[in-house]
N, C-alpha and C positions, 0 to 999 in steps of 0.2 A: 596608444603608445606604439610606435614604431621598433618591431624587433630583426634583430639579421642573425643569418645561422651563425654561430660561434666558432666554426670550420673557416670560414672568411675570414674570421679579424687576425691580423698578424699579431706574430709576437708578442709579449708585453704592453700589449694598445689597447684600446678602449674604442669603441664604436658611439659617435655625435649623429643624433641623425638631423638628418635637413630642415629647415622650414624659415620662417622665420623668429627672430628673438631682437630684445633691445640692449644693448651695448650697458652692464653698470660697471663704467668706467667714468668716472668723476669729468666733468667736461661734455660727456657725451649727449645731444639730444635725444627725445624719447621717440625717436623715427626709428621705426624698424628695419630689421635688415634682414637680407633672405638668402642662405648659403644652402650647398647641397650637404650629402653627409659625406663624412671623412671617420679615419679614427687619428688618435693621438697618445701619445705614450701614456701610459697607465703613471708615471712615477718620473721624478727627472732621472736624467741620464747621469748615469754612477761613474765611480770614479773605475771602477770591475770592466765597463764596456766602453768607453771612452778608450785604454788601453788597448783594447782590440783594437781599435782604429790607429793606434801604430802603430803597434807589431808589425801591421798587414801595408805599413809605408804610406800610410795618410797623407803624412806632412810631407813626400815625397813627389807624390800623383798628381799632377798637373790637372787630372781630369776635377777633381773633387775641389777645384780652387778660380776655375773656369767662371767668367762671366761677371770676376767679382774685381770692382775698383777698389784697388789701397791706397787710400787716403790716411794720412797723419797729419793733424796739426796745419790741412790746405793745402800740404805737399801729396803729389801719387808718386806710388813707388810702384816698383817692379816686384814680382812675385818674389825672389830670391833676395831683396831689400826686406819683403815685408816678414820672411821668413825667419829674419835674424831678431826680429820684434818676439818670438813665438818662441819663448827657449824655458827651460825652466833651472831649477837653481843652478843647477850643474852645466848650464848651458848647452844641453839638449832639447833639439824638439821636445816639448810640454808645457802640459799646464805651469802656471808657475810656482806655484806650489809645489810641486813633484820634485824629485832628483832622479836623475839618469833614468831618465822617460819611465819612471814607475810613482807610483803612491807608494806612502808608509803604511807600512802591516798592520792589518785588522781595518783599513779604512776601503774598504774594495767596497761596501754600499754605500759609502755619503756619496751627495751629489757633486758630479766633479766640479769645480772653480777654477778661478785661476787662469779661464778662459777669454778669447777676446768674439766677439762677433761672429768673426772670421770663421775660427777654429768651426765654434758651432755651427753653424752653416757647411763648413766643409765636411764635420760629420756628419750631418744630416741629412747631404749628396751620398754621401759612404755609404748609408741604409738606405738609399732609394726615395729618403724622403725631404720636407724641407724645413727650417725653424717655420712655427706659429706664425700666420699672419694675424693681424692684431686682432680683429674680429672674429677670428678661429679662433684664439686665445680665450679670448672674452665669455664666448657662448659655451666651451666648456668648463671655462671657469667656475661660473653661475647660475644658480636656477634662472630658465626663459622670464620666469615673471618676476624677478628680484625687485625690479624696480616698481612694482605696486605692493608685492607681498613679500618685503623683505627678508632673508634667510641667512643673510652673510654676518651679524651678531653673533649668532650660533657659529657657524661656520667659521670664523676670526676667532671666537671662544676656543676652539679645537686645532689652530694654527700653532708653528714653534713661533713667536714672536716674544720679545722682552726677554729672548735665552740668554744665556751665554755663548754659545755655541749650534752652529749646523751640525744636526744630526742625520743618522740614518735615513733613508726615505720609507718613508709609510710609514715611522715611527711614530708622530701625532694623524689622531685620524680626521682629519682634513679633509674631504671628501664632497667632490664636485658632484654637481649632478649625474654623471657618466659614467663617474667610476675612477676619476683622477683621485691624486693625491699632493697634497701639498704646494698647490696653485697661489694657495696665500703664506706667506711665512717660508722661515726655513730657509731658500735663496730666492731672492730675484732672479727673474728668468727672459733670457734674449730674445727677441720675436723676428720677424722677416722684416717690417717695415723698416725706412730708413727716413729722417726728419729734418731734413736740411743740413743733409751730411751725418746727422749721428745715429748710432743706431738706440733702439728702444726695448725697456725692459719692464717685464709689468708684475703684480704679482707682491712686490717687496721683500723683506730679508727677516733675520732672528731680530738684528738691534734697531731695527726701525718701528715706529708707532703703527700701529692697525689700520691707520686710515690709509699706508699707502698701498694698501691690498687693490685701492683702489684705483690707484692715481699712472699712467703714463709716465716712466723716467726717462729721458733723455741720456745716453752717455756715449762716449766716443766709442768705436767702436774697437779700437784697440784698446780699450780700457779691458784688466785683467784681472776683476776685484776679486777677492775670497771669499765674495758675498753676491756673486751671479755667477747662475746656470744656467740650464734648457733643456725644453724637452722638443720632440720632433713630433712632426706631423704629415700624413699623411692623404693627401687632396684624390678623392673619387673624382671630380668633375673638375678639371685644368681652369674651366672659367671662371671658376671660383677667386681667380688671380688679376681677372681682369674684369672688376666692378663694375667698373667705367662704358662696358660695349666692344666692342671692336674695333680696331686699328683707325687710330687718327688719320685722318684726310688731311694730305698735305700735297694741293694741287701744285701745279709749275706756276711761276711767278710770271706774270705776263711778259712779252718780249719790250726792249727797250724803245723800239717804235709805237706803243701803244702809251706811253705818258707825253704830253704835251705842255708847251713851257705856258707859264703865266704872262700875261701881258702885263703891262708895267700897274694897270689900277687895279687888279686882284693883286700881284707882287706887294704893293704898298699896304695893302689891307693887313693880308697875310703878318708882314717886317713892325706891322708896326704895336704889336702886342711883345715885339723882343725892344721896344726901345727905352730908353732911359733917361734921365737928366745927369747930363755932364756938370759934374760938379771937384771941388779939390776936396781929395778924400782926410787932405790933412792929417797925415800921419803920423803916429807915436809908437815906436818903441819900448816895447815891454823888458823885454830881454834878449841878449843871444851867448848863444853856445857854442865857441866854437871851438871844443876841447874836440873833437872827432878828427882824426887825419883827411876824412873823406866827404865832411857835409860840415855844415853851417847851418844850424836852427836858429831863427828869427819868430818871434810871436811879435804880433804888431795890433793895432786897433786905431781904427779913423775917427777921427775927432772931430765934430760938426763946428762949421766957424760960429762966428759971434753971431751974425746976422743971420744964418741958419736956426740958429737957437730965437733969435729975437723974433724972425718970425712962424715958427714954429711955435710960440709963449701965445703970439696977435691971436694967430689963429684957435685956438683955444679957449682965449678970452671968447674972443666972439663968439665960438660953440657954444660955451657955457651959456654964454648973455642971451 
């Protein structure tokens, strides 16, 4: 077993060490994967230290918001658009849950919610470090061998799941291999990767079933639920972000004197995989609409003629026969 001095590990973190491990996240195949160590918060991020991060003018700091596209709904907006997304009840910067950028009394350890993506990621810049990337996520989540020698039964036994409510953190003992708390149950938690626009959250909540401890959520990333957190992490080795190798080769496109036109018997070759038989599409009208000041909807569908039909029937005959 891999140990590091306990002078090094920051604050509130836990020390992952390197090697490889297999991904048990539902979907996933049993190809391993091989990270360096890192540490990662001991516990999600409370609603107690989230607070520090405005006080200290979070949602202010241009720096901590740097890099990141606001997307809603397929529209991008401006940082000061997307800021007006980010208010809480009182419509102040915060979570949404909150009023006048504070939590209610006595709630300074639940995990904070109410959050969108965004926010967590911007506090995660705040501390120096960044959300989860998915496979950092995963490997602390679980023992390395889960997927032969299964542990997560046990593990999902000892989760808040089926509650009524998110509680405290480290209140159920939950307990990853590293020394995390509360990876499964309790909230869903926002990770770095992003999935065709949305961002993702793994982990699952109090009111959701056991299996999705396992499963990849998908959700917008300005989505603000009261049932997603996060915790942060903290990358030893940068490359760890770039799986893939090193910077895509994107050579210059040759000059326009190096293509050459086709002469007319490859051109014919080429044209004649776009061509078609001209026929009458014979059209019918379904409906229209044209209650809109500015458009006119028409739904239509082509209706094959007689003889279309009759010999499209021949020909089948004949297959058959």
């Amino acid at each position: 077993m891999e140990l590091v001095n306990k002078d090094i590990i920051p604050n509130g973190m836990v020390y992952v060490p390197g090697g490889q491990f297999v991904p048990a996240i539902s979907g996933e195949s049993t190809k391993p994967f091989t990270l360096s160590p890192y540490f990662i918060d001991k516990y999600e991020i409370t609603n107690e230290q989230f607070k520090i991060f405005i006080d200290a003018g979070g949602y202010t700091n241009p720096r901590y918001w740097e890099d990141m596209d606001f997307i809603k709904d397929g529209v991008s907006l401006t940082f000061e658009e997307a800021l007006v997304l980010m208010k809480d009840q009182t419509g102040r910067s915060g979570p949404l849950n909150w009023e006048l950028s504070d939590y209610a009394e006595g709630e300074e350890n639940l995990p904070v919610t109410g959050i969108s993506w965004y926010e967590a990621q911007a506090y995660a810049k705040f501390m120096g470090n960044i959300l989860p990337p998915y496979f950092h996520w995963a490997k602390a989540a679980f023992p390395p061998d889960e997927w032969i020698s299964p542990l997560a039964p046990e593990m999902l036994s000892q989760s808040n799941y089926k509650g009524d409510e998110v509680v405290e953190v480290g209140t159920f003992k939950s307990i990853g291999p590293y020394g995390t708390y509360d990876m499964t149950g309790n909230v869903r938690e926002w990770v770095w990767n992003i999935f065709g626009g949305r961002g993702m959250t793994l982990g699952g909540a109090v009111s959701e079933p056991q299996y999705t401890g396992f499963q990849a959520n998908p959700m917008p990333r300005f989505n603000r639920s009261n049932l997603t957190g996060f915790r942060t992490v903290r990358l030893l080795n940068p490359a760890d972000m770039n799986p893939f190798g090193g910077p895509i080769n994107r050579p210059q496109p040759p000059s326009a004197d190096f293509f050459k036109p086709l002469d007319d018997q490859a051109y014919k070759l080429f044209t004649t995989q776009f061509a078609y038989s001209r026929r009458d599409l014979n059209p019918k009208t379904i409906y229209v609409d044209d209650t809109h000041p500015d458009w006119i909807k028409e739904k239509m569908v082509a209706e094959s003629s007689k003889a279309e039909e009759a010999n499209a029937s021949a020909k089948m005959i004949r297959s058959v026969s």
